[in-house]
C-alpha positions as semicolon CSV with decimal commas, in nm:
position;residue;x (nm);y (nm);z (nm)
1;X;2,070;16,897;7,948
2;X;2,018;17,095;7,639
3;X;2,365;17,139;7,387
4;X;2,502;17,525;7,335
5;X;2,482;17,597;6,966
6;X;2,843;17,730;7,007
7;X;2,980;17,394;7,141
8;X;2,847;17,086;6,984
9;X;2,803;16,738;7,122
10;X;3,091;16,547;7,056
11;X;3,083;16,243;6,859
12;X;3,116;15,992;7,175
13;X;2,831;16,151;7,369
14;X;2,594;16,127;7,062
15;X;2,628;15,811;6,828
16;X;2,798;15,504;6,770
17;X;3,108;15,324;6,683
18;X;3,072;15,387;6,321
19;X;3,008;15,800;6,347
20;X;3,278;15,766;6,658
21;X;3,562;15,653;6,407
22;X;3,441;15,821;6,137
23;X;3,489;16,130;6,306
24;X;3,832;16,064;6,426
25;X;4,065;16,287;6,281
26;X;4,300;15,968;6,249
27;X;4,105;15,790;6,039
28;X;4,299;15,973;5,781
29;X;4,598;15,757;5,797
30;X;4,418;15,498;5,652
31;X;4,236;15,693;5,396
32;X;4,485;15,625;5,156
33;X;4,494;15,280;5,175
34;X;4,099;15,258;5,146
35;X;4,162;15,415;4,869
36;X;4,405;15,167;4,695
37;X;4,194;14,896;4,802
38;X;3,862;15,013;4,669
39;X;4,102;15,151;4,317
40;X;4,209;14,780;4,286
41;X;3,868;14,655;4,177
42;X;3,869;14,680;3,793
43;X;3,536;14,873;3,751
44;X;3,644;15,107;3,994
45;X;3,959;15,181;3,857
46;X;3,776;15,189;3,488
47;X;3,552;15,448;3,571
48;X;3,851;15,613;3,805
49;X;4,034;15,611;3,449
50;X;3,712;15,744;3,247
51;X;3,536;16,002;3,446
52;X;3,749;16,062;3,759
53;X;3,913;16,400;3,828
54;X;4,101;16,280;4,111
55;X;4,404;16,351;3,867
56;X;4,339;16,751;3,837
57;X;4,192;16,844;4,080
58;X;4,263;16,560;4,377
59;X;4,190;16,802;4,719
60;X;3,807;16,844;4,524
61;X;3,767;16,508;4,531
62;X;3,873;16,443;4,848
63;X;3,659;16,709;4,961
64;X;3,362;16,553;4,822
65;X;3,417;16,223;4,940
66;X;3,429;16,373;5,264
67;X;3,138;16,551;5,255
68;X;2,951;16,245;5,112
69;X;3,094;16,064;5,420
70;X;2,940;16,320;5,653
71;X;2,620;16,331;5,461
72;X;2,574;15,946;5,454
73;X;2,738;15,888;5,837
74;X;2,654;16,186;6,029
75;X;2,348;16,363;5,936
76;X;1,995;16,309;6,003
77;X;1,764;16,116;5,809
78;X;1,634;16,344;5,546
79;X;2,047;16,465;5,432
80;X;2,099;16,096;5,432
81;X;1,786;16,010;5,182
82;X;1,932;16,346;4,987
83;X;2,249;16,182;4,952
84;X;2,134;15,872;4,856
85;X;1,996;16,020;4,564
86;X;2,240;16,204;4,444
87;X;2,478;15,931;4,469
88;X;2,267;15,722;4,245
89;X;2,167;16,024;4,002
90;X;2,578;16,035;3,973
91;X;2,689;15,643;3,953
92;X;2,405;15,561;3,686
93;X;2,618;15,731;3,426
94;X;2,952;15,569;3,515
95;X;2,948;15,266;3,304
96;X;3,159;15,145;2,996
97;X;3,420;14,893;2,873
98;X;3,787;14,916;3,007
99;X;4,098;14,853;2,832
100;X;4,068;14,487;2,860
101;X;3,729;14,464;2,697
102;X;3,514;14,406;3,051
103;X;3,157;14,589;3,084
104;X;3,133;14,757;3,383
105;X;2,874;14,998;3,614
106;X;2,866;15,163;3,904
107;X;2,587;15,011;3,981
108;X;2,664;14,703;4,012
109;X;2,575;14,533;4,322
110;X;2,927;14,329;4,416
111;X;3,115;14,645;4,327
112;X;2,926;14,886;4,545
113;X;2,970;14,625;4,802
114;X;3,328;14,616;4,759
115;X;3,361;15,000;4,835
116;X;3,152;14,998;5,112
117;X;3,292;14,705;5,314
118;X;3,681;14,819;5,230
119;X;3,554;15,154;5,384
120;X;3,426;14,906;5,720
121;X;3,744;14,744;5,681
122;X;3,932;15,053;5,701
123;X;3,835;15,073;6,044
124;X;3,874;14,829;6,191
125;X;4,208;14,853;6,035
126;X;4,306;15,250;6,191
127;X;4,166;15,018;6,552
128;X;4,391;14,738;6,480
129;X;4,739;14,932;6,374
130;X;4,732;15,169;6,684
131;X;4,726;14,867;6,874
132;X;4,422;14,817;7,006
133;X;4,208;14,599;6,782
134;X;3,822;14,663;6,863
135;X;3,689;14,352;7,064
136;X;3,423;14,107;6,862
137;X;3,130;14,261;7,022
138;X;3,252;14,613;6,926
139;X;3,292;14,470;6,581
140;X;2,946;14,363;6,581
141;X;2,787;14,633;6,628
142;X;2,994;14,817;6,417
143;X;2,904;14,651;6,172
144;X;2,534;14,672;6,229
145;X;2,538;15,059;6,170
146;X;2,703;14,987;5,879
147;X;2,476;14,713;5,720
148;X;2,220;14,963;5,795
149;X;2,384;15,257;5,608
150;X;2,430;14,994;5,346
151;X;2,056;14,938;5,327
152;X;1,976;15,297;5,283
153;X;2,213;15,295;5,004
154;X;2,001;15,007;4,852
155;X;2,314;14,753;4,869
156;X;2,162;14,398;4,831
157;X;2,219;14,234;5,199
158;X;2,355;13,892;4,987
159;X;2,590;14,092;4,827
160;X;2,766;14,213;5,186
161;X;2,925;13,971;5,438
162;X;2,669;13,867;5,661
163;X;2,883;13,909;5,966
164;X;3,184;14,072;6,087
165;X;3,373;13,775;6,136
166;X;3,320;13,696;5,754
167;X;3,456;14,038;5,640
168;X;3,797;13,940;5,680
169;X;3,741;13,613;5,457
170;X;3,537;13,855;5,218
171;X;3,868;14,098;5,199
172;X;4,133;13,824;5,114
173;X;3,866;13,665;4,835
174;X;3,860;13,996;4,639
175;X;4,245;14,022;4,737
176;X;4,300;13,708;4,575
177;X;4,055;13,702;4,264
178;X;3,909;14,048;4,185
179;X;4,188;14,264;4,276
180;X;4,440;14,398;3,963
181;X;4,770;14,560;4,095
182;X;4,714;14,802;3,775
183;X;4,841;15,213;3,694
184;X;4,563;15,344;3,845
185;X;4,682;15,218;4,134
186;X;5,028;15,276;4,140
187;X;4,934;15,593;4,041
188;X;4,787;15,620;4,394
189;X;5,071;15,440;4,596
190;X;5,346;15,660;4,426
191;X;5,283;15,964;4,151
192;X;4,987;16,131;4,264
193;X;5,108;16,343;4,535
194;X;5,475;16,406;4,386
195;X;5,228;16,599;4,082
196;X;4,925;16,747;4,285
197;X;4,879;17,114;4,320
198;X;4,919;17,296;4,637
199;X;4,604;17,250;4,900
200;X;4,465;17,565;4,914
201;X;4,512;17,580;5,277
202;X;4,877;17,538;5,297
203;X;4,892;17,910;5,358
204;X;5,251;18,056;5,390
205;X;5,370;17,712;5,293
206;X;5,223;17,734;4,952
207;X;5,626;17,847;4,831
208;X;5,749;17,502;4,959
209;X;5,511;17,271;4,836
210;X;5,742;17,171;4,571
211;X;5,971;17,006;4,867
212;X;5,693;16,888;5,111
213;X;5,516;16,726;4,870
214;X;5,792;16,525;4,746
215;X;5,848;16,430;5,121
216;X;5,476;16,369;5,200
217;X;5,486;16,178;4,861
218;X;5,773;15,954;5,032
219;X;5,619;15,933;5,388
220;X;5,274;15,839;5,248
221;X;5,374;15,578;4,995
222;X;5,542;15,388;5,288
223;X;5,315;15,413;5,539
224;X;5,029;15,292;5,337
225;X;5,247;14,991;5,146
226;X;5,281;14,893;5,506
227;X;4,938;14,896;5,684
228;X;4,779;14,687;5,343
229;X;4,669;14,348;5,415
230;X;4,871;14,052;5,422
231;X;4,663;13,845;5,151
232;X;4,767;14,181;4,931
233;X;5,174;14,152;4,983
234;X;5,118;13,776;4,898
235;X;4,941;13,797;4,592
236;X;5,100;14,139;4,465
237;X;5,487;14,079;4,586
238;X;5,468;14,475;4,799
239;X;5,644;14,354;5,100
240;X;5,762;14,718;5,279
241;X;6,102;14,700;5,398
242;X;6,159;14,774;5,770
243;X;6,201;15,137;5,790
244;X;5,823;15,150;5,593
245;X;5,721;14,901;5,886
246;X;5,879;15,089;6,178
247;X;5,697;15,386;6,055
248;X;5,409;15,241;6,028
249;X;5,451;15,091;6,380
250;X;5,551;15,454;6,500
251;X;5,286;15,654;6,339
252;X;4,966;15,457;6,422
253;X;5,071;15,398;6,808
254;X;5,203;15,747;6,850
255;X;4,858;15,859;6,709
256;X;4,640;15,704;6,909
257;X;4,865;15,794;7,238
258;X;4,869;16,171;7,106
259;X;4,478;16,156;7,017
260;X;4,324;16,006;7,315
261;X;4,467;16,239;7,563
262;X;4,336;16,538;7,352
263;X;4,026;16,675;7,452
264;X;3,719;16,537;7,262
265;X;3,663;16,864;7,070
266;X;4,000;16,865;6,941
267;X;3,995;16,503;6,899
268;X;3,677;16,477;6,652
269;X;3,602;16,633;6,349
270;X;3,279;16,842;6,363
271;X;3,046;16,944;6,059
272;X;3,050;17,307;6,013
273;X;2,695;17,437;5,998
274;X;2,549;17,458;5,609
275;X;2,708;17,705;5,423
276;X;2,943;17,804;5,653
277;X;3,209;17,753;5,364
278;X;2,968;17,800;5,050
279;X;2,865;17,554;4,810
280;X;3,186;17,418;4,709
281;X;3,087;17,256;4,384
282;X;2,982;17,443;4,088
283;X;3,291;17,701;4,185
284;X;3,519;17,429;4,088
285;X;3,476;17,503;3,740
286;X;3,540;17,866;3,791
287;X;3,771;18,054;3,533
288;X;4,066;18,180;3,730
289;X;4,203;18,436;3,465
290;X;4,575;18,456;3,479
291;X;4,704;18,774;3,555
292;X;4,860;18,869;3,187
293;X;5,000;19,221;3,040
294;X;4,729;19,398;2,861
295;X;4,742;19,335;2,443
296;X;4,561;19,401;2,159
297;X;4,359;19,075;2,159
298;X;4,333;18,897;2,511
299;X;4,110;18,572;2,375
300;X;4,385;18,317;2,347
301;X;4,495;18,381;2,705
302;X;4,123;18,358;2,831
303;X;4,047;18,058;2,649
304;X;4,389;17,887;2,721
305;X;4,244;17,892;3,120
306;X;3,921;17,776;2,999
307;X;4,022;17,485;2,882
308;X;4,305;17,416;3,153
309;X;4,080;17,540;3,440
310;X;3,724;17,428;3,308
311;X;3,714;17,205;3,001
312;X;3,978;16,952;3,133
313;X;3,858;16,809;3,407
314;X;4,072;16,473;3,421
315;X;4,406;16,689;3,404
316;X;4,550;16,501;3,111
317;X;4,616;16,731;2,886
318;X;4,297;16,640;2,658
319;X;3,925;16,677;2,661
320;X;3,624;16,487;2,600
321;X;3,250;16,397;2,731
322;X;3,384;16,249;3,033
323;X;3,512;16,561;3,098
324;X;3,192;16,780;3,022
325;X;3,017;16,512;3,235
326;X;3,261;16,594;3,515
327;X;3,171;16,952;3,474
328;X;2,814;16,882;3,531
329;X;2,844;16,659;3,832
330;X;3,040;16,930;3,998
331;X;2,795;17,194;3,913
332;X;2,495;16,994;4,045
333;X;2,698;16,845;4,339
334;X;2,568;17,062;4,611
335;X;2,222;17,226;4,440
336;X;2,020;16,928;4,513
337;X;1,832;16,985;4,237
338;X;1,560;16,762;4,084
339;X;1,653;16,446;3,810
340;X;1,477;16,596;3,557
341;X;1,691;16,916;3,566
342;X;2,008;16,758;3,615
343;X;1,940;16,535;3,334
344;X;1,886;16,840;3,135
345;X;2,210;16,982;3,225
346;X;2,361;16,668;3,129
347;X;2,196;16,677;2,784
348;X;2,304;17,001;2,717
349;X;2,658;16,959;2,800
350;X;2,676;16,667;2,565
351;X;2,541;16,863;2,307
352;X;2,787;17,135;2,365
353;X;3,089;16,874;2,323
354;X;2,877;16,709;2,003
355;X;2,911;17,091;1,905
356;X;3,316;17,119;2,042
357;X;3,438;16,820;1,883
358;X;3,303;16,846;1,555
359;X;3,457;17,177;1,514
360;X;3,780;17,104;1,708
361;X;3,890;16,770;1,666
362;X;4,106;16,772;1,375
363;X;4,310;16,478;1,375
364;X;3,971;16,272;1,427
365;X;4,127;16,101;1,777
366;X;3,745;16,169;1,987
367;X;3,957;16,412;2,186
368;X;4,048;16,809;2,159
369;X;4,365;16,936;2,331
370;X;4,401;17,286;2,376
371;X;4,557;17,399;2,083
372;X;4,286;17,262;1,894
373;X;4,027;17,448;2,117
374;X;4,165;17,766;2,102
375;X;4,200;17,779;1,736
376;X;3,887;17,644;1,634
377;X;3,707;17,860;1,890
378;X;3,886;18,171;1,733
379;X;3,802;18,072;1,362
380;X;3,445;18,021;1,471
381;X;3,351;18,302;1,627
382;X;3,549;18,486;1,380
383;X;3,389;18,377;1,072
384;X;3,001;18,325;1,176
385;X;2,841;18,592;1,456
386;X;2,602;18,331;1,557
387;X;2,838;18,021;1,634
388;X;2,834;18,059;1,966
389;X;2,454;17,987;1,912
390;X;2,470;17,609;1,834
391;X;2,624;17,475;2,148
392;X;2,782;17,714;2,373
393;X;2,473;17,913;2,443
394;X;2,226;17,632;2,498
395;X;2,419;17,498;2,770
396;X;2,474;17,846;2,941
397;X;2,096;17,893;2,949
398;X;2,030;17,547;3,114
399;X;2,299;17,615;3,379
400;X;2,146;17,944;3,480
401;X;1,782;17,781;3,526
402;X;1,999;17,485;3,660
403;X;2,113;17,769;3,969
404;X;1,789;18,005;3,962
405;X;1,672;17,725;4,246
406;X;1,399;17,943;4,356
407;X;1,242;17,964;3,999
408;X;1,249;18,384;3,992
409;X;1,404;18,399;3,639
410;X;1,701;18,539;3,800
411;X;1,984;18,487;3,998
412;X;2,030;18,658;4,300
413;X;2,391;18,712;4,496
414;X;2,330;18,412;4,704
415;X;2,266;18,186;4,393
416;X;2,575;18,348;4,192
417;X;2,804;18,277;4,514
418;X;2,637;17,918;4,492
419;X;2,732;17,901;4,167
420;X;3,074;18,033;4,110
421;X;3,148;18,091;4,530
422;X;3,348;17,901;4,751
423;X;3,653;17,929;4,985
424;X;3,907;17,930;4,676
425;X;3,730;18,238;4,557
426;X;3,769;18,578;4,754
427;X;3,428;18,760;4,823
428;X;3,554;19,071;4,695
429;X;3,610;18,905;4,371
430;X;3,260;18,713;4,371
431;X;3,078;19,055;4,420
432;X;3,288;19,238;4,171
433;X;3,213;19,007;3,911
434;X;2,845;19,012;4,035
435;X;2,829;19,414;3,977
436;X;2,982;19,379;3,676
437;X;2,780;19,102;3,523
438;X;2,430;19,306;3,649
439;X;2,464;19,541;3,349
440;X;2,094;19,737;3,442
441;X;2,231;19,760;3,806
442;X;1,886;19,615;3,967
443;X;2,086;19,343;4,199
444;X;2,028;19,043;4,023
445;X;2,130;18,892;3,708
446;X;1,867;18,788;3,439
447;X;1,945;18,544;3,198
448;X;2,023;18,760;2,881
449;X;2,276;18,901;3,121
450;X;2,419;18,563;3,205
451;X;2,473;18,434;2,849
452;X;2,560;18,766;2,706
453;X;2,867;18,749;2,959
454;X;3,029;18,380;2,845
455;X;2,953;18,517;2,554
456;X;3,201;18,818;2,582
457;X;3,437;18,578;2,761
458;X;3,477;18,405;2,430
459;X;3,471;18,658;2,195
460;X;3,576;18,981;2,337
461;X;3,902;19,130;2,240
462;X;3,983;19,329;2,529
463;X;3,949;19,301;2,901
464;X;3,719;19,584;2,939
465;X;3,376;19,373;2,891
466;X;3,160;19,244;3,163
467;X;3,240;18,908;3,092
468;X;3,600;18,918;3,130
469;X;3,563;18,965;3,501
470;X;3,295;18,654;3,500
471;X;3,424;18,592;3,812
472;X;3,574;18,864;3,963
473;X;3,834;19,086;3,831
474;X;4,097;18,957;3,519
């Protein structure tokens, strides 16, 4: 019998253990502790440390790890093959030394392994803390939709347990000889919630954030010390104390009692329909202007959120190419656009930073905090007309034939809201910066238009110009 549209099949009438759990909406007391475990591995936790804005902006990244989840779990073949590819476009350029002198790539084979099978593990883990641990033949052919998943993701089959009984063996091996206990993690387990913004959902609780997130900070650290593995408290010393394991005990059970007498609608998470919410991802590097009394020369204040909003995508204060890379990979995140192009939006934003650095970096440390942005950017465009020219500019024009998808020399409403849209950003404020960027008022923005308004957002004096309300009103 054919599905309404309006009420869509729910996960258990339409696919298997893996999608079932997946969909859950419990699965996310465990996401945490996936996390930690997959963090653990040294090469995740170097590139965590080198390109990761989990740190700044952590509800984005959730979000997109979500959404990856969906893509890779739920959807049909062709979104899966699309995210395949933009998974690998993304992880070829996470690769470096850490602090302790180790190469390491996302691409390598046991590490991509790792995260996949702790995300398996996981669970099998939200089964086993409710209480009721899947059965061996449940577990097998859980695990077959995962292997399979796997292979799509082009994860050498040698490099994955080859059953389910071996993944527990597999988990306390890594435990015991990968695994570091380092700040990236314990960055996880206790400081990253206690200094995240508000999620922009939180609606009238927004005020009290402060105070719930200390709380949630508390509850969360507990509950996830508590549900890690065994082999981890014996190699790591994290035994949690009794009121961590009675919460634990209470949480998972009470759960799964609460959950599975819901109905199944309320019970699952379902995939809105595509673009329901707008293209999340280049938005994220939106400029947010602050609201500021009206002076003589409003460019520090604009570029001040620049560089706190835009430019510094790991949060810490300072800026480099990891950061400009970040920028990119949000920006390309959800225009599934070709290799070729992204790698030309990648070359362009690391000649902007070539550009950045050479003018900003003053004590010679590779970095440039903001001080040093906003003064060099003021001297620049100050002394020389054209210095926007030489980096700035360049990497404007190959974002706005990055987002003119359809190859028109223009961008339309839709591809502006793709661009700079989202749920964080009001529609009123997306259409008045539209209007105001469409200087010749023929509903569409050509490129002169584009560059000529981050051009005025650098270098105009006032708040009058189009560029000031890039996106939306100042």
């Amino acid at each position: 019998m054919p599905t309404s549209p309006s009420t869509p099949p729910s996960p258990s009438d339409t696919a298997g253990p893996l999608r079932r759990s997946l969909g859950e909406w419990r699965i996310g007391l465990v996401a945490w502790r996936l996390l930690v475990l997959q963090t653990a591995h040294p090469a995740v936790a170097a590139g965590m440390a080198r390109y990761s804005t989990y740190r700044a902006h952590p509800w984005r990244r959730i979000e997109h790890t979500v959404d990856s989840g969906a893509r890779l779990f739920s959807a049909g073949p062709e979104e899966r093959r699309l995210e395949v590819a933009r998974l690998a476009r993304t992880h070829r350029r996470i690769n470096g030394t850490d602090d302790a002198g180790r190469a390491y790539t996302a691409e390598d084979p046991e590490v991509r392994a790792w995260v996949m099978v702790t995300l398996y593990e996981a669970i099998t883990a939200m089964h086993e803390l409710s209480g009721r641990p899947l059965r061996p033949t449940e577990l097998d052919t859980l695990y077959g939709e995962f292997r399979d998943v796997c292979a799509a993701l082009d994860i050498p089959g040698e490099t994955l347990p080859p059953t389910a009984a071996d993944v527990p063996a597999y988990l306390e091996r890594n435990i015991r000889d990968v695994l570091d206990y380092g700040p990236q993690v314990r960055h996880l387990l206790f400081e990253m919630l206690r200094e995240a913004p508000a999620p922009r959902r939180l609606g009238r609780l927004r005020p009290a954030w402060p105070l719930l997130r200390v709380m949630a900070a508390r509850a969360l650290s507990g509950l996830t010390v508590a549900d890690l593995p065994p082999a981890w408290h014996d190699r790591f010393g994290t035994r949690p104390g009794r009121a961590a394991t009675a919460l634990s005990w209470a949480v998972h059970r009470g759960m799964r009692h609460v959950m599975t007498r819901l109905p199944e609608h309320v019970r699952y998470r379902h995939r809105s329909s595509a673009g329901a919410d707008g293209p999340e991802a280049a938005r994220r590097t939106a400029v947010r202007p602050v609201t500021r009394p009206r002076v003589a020369d409003t460019r520090s204040a604009r570029l001040e959120t620049f560089f706190h909003q835009v430019l510094d995508q790991t949060g810490d204060g300072r800026v480099d190419s990891a950061d400009l890379q970040a920028m990119v990979h949000n920006i390309c995140w959800q225009l599934e656009v070709p290799a070729e192009r992204e790698d030309a939006l990648y070359t362009a934003f690391e000649t902007w930073w070539g550009h950045l650095c050479s003018a900003s970096d003053t004590d010679g440390d590779g970095t440039v905090d903001c001080a040093e942005f906003v003064s060099a950017m003021l001297a620049g465009v100050d002394r020389d007309p054209a210095y926007l020219d030489e980096g700035l500019k360049p990497a404007v024009r190959v974002l706005f034939h990055t987002a003119d998808t359809d190859g028109s020399g223009h961008l339309c409403a839709d591809e502006y809201r793709v661009l700079f849209g989202g749920s964080r950003v009001h529609p009123a404020e997306l259409n008045d910066g539209f209007r105001q960027l469409d200087t010749d008022g023929d509903g569409r923005i050509s490129e002169e238009e584009f560059v000529t308004a981050f051009a005025d957002f650098f270098t105009a004096r006032t708040d009058t110009v189009a560029g000031a309300a890039l996106l939306g009103r100042p």
